[in-house]
DSSP file (Angstrom, degrees, kcal/mol; ACC not computed):
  #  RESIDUE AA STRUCTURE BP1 BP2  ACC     N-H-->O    O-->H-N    N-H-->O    O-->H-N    TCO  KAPPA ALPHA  PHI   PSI    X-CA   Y-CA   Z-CA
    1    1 A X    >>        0   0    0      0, 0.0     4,-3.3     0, 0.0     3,-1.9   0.000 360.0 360.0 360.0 -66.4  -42.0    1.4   -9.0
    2    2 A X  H 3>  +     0   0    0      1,-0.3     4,-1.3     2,-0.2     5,-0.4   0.925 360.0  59.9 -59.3 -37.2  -38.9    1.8  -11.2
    3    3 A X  H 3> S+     0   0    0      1,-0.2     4,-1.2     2,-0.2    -1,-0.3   0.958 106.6  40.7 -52.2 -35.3  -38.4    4.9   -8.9
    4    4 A X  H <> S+     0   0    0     -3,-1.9     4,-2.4     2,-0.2    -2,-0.2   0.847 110.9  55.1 -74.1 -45.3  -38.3    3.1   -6.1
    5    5 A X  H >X S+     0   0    0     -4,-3.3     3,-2.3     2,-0.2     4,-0.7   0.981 115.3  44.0 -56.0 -60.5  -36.0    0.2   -7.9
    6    6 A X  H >X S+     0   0    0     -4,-1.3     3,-3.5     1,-0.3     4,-1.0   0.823 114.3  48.2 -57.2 -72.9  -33.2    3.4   -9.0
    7    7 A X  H 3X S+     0   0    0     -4,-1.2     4,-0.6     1,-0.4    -1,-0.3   0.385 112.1  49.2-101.5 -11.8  -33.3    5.0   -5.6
    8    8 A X  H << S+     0   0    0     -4,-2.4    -1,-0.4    -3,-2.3    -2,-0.2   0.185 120.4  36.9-109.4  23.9  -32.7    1.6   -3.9
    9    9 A X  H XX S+     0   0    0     -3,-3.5     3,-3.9    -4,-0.7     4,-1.7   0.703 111.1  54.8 -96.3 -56.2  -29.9    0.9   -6.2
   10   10 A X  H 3X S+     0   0    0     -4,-1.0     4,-2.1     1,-0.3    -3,-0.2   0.844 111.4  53.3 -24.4 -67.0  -28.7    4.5   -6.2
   11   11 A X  H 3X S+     0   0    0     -4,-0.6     4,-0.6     3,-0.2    -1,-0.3   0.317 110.5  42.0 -25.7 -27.3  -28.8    3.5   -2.3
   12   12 A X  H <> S+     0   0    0     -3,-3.9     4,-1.2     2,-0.2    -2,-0.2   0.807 117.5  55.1-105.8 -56.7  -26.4   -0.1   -2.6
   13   13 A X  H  X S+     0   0    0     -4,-1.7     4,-5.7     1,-0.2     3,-0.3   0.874 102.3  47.0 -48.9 -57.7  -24.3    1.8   -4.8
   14   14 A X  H  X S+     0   0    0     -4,-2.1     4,-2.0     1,-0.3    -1,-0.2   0.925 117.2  45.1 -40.0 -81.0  -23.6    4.6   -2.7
   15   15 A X  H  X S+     0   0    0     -4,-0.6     4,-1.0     2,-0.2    -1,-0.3   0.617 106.1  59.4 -67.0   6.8  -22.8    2.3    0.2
   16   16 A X  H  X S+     0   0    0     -4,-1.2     4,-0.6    -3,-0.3    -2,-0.2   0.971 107.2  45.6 -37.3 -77.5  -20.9    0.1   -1.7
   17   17 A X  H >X S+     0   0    0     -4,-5.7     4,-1.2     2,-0.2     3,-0.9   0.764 113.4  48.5 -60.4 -34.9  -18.6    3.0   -2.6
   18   18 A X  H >X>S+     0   0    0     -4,-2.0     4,-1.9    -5,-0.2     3,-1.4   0.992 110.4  52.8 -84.1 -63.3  -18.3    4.4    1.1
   19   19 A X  H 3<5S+     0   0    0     -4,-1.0    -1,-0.2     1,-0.3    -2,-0.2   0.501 112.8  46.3 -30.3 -27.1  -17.6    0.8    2.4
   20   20 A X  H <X5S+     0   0    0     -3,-0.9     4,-2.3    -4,-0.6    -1,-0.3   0.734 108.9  51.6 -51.3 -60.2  -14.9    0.7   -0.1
   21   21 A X  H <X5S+     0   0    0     -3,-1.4     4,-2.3    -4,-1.2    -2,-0.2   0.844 112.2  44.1 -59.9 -61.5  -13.6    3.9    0.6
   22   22 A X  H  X5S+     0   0    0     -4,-1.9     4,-2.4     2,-0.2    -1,-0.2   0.801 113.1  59.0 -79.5 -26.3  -13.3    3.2    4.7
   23   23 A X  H  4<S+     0   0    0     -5,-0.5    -2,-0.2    -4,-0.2     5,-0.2   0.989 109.9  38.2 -38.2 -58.9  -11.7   -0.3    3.7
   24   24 A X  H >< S+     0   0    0     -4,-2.3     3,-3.2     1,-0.3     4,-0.4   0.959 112.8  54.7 -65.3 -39.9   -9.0    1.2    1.8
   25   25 A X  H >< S+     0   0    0     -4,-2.3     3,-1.2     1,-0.4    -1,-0.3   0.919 114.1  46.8 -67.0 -29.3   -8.5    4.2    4.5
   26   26 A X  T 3< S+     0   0    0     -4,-2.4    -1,-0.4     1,-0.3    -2,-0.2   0.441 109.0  52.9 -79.5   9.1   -8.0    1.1    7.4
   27   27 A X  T <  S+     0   0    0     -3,-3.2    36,-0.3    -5,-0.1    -1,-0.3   0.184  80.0 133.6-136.6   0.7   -5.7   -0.7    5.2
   28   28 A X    <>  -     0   0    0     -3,-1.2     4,-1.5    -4,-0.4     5,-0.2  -0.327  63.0-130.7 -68.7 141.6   -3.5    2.5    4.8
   29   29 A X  H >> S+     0   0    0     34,-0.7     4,-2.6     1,-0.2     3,-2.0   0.936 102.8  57.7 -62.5 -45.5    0.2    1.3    5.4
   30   30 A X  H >> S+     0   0    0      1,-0.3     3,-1.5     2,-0.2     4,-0.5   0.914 110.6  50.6 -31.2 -69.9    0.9    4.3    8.2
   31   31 A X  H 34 S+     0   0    0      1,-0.3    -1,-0.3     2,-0.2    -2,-0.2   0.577 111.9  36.2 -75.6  -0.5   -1.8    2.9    9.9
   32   32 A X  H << S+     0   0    0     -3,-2.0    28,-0.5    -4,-1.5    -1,-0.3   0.586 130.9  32.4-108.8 -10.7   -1.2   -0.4   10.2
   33   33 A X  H XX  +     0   0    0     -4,-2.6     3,-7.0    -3,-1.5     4,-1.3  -0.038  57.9 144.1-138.4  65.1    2.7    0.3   10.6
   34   34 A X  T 3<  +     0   0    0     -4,-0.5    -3,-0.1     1,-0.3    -1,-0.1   0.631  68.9  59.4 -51.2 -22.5    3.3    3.0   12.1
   35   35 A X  T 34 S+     0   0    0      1,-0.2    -1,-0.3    -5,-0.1     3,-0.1   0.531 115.6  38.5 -97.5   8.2    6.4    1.8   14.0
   36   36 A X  T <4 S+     0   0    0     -3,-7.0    16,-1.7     1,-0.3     2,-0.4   0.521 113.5  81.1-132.1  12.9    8.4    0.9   10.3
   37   37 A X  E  <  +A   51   0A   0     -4,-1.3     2,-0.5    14,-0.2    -1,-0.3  -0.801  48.0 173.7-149.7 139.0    6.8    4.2    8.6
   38   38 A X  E     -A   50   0A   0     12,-1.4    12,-0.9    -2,-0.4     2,-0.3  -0.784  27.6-135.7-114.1 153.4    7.3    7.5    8.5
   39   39 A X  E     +A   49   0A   0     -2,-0.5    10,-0.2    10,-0.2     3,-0.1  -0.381  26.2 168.0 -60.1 118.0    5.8   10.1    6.6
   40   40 A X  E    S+     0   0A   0      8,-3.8     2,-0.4     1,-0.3     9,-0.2   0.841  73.3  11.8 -93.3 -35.9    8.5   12.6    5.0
   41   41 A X  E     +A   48   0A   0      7,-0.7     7,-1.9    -3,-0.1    -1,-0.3  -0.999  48.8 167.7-146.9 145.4    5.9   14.1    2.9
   42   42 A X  E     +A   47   0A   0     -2,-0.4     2,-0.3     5,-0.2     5,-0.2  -0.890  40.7 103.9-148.1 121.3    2.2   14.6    1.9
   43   43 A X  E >   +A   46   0A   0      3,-1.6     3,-5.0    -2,-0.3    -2,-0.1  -0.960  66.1  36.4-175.3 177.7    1.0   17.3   -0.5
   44   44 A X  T 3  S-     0   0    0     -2,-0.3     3,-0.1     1,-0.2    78,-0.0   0.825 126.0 -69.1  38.9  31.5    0.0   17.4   -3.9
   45   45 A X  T 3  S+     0   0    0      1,-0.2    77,-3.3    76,-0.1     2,-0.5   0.671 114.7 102.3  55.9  21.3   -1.8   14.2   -3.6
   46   46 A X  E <   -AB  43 121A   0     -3,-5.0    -3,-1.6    75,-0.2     2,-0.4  -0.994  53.0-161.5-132.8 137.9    1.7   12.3   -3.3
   47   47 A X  E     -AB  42 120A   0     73,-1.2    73,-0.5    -2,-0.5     2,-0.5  -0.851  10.1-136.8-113.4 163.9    3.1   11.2   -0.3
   48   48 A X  E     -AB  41 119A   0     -7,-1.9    -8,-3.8    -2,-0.4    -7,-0.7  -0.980  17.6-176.4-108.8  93.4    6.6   10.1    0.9
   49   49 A X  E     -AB  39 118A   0     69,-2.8    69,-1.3    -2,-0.5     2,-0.5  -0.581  14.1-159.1-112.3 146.8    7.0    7.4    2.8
   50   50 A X  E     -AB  38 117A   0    -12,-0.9   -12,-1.4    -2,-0.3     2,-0.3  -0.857  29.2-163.4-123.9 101.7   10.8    6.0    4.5
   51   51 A X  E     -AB  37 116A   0     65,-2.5    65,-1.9    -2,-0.5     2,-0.4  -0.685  18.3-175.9 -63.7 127.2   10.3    2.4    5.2
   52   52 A X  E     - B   0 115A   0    -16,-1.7     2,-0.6    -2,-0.3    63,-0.2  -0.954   8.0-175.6-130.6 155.9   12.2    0.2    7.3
   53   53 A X  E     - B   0 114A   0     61,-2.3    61,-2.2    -2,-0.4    59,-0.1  -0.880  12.9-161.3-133.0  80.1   11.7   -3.7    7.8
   54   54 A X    >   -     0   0    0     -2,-0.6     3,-1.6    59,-0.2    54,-0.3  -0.283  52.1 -70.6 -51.3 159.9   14.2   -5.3   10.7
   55   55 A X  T 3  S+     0   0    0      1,-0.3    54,-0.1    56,-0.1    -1,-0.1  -0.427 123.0  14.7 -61.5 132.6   14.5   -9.0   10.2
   56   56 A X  T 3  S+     0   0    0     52,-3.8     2,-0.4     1,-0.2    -1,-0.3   0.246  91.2 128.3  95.9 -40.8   11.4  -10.5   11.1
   57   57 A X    <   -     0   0    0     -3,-1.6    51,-1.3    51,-0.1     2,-0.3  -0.609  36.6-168.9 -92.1 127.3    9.5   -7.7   11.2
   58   58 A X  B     -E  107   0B   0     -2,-0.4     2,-0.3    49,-0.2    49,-0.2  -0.816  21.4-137.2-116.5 170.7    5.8   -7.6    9.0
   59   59 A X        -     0   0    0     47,-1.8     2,-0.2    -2,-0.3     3,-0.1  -0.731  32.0-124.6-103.3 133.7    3.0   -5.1    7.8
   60   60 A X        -     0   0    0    -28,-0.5    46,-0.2    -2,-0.3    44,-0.1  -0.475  61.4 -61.2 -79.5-174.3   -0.6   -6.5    8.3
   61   61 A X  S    S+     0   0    0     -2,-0.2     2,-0.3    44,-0.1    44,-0.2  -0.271  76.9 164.9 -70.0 145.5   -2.2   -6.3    5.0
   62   62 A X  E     -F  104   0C   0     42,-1.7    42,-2.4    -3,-0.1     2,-0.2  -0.886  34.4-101.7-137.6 165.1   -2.5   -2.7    3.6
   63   63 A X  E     -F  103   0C   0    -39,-0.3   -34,-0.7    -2,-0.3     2,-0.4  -0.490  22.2-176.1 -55.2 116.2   -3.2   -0.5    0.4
   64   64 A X  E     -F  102   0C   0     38,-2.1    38,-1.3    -2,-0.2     2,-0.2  -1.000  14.7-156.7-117.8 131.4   -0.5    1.3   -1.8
   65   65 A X        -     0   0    0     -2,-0.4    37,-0.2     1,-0.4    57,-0.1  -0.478  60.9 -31.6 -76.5-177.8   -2.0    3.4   -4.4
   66   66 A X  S    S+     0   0    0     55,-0.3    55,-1.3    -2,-0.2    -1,-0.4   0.142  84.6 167.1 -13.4 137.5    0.3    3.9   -7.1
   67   67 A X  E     -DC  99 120A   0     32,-0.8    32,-6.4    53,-0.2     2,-0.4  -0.968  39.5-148.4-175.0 155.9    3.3    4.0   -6.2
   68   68 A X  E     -DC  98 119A   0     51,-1.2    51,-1.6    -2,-0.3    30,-0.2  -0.973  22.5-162.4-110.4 106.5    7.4    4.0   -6.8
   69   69 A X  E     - C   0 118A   0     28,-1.4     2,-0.4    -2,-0.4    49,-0.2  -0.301   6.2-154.0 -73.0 156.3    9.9    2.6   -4.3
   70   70 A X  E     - C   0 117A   0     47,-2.1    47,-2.2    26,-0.2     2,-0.8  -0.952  19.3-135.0-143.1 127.5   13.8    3.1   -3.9
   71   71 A X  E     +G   94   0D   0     24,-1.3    23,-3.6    23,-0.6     3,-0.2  -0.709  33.1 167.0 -84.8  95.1   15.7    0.6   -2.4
   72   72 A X  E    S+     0   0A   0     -2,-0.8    44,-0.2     1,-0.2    -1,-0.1   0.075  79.1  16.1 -67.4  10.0   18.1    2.5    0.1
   73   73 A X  E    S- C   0 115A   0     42,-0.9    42,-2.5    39,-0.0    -1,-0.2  -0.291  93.4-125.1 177.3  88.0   19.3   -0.7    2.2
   74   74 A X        +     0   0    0     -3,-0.2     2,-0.3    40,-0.2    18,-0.2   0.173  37.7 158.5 -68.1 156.9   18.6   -4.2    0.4
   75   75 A X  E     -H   91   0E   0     16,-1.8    16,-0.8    40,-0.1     2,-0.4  -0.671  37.3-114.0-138.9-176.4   16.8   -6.9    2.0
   76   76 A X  E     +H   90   0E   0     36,-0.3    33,-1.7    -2,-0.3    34,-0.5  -0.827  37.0 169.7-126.4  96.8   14.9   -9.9    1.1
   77   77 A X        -     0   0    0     12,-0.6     2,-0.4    -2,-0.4    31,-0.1   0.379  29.4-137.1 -98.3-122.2   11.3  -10.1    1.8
   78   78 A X        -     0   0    0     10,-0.2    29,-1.8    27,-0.0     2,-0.6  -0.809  31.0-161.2 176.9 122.2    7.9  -12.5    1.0
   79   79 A X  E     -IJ  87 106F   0      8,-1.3     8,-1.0    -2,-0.4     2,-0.7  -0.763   5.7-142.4-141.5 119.6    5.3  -10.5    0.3
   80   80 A X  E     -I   86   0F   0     25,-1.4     6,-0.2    -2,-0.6     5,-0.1  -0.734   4.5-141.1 -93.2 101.9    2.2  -11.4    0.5
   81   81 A X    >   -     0   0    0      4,-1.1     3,-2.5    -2,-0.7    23,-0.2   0.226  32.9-111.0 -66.7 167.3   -1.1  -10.6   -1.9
   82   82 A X  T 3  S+     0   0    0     21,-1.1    -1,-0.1     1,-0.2    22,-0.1   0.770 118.9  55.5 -48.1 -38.8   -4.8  -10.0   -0.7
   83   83 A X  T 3  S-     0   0    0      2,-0.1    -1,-0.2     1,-0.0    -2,-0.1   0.328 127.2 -97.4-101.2   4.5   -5.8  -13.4   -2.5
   84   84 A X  S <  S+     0   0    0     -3,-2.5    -2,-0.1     1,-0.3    -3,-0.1   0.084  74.3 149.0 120.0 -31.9   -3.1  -15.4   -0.5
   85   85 A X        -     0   0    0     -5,-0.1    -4,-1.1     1,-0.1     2,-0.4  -0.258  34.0-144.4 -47.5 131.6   -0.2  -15.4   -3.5
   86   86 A X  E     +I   80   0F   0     -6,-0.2     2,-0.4     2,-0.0    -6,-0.2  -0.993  21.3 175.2 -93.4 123.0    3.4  -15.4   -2.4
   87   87 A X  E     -I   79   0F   0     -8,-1.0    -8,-1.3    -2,-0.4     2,-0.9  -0.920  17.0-154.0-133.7 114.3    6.1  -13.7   -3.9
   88   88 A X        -     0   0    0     -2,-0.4     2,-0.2   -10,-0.2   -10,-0.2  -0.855  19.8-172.8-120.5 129.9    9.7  -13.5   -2.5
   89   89 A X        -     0   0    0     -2,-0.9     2,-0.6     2,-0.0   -12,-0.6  -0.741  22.0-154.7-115.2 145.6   11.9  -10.2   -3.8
   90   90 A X  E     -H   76   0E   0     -2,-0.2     2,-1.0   -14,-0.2   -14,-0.2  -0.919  19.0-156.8-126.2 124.7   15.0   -9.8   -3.2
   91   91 A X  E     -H   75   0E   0    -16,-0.8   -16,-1.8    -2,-0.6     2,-0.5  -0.761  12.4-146.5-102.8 112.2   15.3   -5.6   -3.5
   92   92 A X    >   -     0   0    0     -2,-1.0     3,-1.3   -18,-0.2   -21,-0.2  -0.833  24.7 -95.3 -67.5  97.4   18.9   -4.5   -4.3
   93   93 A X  T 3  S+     0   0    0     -2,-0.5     2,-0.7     1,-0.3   -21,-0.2   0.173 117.0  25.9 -31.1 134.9   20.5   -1.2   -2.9
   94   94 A X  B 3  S+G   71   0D   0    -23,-3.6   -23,-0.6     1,-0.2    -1,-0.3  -0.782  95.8 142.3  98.3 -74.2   20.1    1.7   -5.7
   95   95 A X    <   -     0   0    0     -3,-1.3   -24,-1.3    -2,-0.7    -1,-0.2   0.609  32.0-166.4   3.2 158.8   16.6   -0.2   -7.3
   96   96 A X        -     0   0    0    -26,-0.2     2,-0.3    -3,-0.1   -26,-0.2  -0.553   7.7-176.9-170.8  80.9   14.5    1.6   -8.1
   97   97 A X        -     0   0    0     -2,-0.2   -28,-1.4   -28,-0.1     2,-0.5  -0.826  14.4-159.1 -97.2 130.1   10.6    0.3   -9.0
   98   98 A X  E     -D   68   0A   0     -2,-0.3   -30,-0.3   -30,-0.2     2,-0.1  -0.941  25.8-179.1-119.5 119.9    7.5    1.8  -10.2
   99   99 A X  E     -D   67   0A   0    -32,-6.4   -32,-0.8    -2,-0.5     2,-0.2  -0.329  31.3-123.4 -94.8-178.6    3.9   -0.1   -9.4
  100  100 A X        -     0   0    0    -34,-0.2     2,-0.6    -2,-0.1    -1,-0.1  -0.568  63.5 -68.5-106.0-173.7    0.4    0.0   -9.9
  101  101 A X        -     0   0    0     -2,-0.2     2,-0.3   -35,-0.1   -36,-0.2  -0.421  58.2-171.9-102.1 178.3   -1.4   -0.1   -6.6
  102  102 A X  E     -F   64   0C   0    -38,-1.3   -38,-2.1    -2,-0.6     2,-0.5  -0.717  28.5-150.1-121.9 149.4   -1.4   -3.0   -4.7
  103  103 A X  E     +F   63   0C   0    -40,-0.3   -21,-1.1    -2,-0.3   -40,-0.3  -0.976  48.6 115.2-165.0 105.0   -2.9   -4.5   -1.8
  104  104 A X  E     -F   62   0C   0    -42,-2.4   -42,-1.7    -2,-0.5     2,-0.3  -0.842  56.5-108.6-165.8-169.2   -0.3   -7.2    0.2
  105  105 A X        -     0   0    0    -44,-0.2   -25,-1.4    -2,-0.2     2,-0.3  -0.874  31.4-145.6-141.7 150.0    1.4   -7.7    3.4
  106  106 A X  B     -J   79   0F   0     -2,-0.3   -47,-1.8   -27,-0.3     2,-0.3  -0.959  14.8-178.3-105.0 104.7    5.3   -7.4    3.5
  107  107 A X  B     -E   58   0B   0    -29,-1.8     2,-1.1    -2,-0.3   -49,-0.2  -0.983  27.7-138.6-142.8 153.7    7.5   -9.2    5.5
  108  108 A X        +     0   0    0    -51,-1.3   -52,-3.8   -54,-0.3   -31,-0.3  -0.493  32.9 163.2-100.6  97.3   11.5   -8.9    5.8
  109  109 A X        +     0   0    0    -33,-1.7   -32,-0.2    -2,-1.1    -1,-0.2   0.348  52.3  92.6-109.5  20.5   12.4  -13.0    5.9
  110  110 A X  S    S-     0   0    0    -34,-0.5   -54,-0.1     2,-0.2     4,-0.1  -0.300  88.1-119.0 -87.5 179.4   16.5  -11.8    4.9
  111  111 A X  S    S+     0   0    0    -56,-0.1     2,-0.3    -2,-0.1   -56,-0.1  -0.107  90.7  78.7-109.8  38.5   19.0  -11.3    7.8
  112  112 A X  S    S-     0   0    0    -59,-0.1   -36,-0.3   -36,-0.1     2,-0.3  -0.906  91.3-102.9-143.3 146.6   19.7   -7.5    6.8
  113  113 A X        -     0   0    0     -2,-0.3     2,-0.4   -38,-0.1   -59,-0.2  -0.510  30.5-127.9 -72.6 147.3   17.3   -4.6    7.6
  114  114 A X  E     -B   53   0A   0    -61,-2.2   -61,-2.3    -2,-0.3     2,-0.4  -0.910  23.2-174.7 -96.1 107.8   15.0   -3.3    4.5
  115  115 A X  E     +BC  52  73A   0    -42,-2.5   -42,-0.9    -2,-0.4     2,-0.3  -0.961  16.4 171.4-108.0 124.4   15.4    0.7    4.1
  116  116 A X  E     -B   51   0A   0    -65,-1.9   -65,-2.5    -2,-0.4     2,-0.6  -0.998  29.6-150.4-140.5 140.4   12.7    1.7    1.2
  117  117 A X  E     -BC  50  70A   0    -47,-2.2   -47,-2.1    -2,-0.3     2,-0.5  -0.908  27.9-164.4-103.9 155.4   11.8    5.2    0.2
  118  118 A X  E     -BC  49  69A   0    -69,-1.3   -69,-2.8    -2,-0.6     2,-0.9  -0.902   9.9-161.1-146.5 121.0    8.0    4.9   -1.1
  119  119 A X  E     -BC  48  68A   0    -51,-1.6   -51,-1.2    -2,-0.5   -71,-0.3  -0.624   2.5-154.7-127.0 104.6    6.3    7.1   -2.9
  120  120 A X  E     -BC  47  67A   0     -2,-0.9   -73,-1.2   -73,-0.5     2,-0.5  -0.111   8.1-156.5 -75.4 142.5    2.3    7.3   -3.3
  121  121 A X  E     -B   46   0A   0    -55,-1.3     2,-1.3   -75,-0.2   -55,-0.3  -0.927  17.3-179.6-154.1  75.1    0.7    8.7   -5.9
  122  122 A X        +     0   0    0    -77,-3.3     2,-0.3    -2,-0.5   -55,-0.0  -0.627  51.1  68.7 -90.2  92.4   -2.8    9.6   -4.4
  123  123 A X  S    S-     0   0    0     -2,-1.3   -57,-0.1   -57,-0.0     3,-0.1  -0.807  90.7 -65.4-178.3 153.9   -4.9   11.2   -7.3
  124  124 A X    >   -     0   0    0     -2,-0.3     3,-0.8     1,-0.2    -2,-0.0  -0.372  62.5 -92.5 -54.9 125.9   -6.6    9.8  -10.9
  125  125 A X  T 3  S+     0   0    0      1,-0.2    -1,-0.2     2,-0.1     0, 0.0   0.251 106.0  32.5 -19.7 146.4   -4.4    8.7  -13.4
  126  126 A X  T 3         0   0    0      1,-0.1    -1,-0.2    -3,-0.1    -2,-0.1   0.612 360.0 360.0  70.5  10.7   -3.4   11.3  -16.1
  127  127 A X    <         0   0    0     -3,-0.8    -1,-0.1    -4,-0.1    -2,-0.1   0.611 360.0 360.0-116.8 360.0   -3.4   14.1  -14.0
C-alpha cells in the first residue's frame, strides 16, 4: 500500500514538474514576440535579447528568468504581472536594471519607441 501511495505521488510530482516546465517554455518571450525580439546571443546558459516596443505595441504574458536590461532608447510602458498588478515605468536612455525572474506582459503606452537590450540568465543561482 504505501508503495503504491509513493509511486502515485512520485507520479503527480513528476507531472507537475513537466507541466511546469512546458508552461514556462510557451511563455518564452521569443515566442510570444517574435516580431519585437531578436536573439543576438544564446550560449552559456545566457541569452541576449534586443527588444523593441513601437507605441502601442504589447508582449502576451511571458517568462524572463533572471535577467538584466539596458535601456538603449527610453520609453514608457505598463507592464503587467501574472496576478493582474499594474506597474507603469518610465525606462530612461543609459538605465541599466538587474531583476529576478518575472512573469508579465509589457506594453509601450509612451509616444517614443522602447529599444532594450535583455539579458537572460538561464542556469541555477550561484553558478
Amino acid at each position: 500500500m504505501r508503495k503504491c501511495l509513493r509511486a502515485a505521488v512520485l507520479t503527480a510530482a513528476l507531472l507537475l514538474t513537466a507541466s511546469l516546465y512546458n508552461s514556462a517554455a510557451a511563455q518564452d518571450v521569443y515566442k510570444v514576440a517574435p516580431a519585437m525580439y531578436k536573439v543576438l546571443s544564446d550560449t552559456l546558459g545566457i541569452r541576449v535579447l534586443e527588444a523593441t516596443y513601437k507605441p502601442g505595441d504589447m508582449s502576451a504574458l511571458h517568462l524572463h528568468p533572471d535577467f538584466a536590461l539596458y535601456v538603449l532608447e527610453g520609453g514608457r510602458v505598463e507592464i503587467t504581472g501574472k496576478d493582474g498588478t499594474k506597474q507603469v515605468v518610465d525606462f530612461k536612455t543609459g538605465m541599466g536594471v538587474v531583476l529576478p525572474s518575472d512573469a508579465h506582459t509589457a506594453k509601450n503606452i509612451g509616444t517614443t519607441t522602447l529599444r532594450l537590450v535583455v539579458v537572460e540568465v538561464n542556469r541555477p543561482r550561484g553558478q
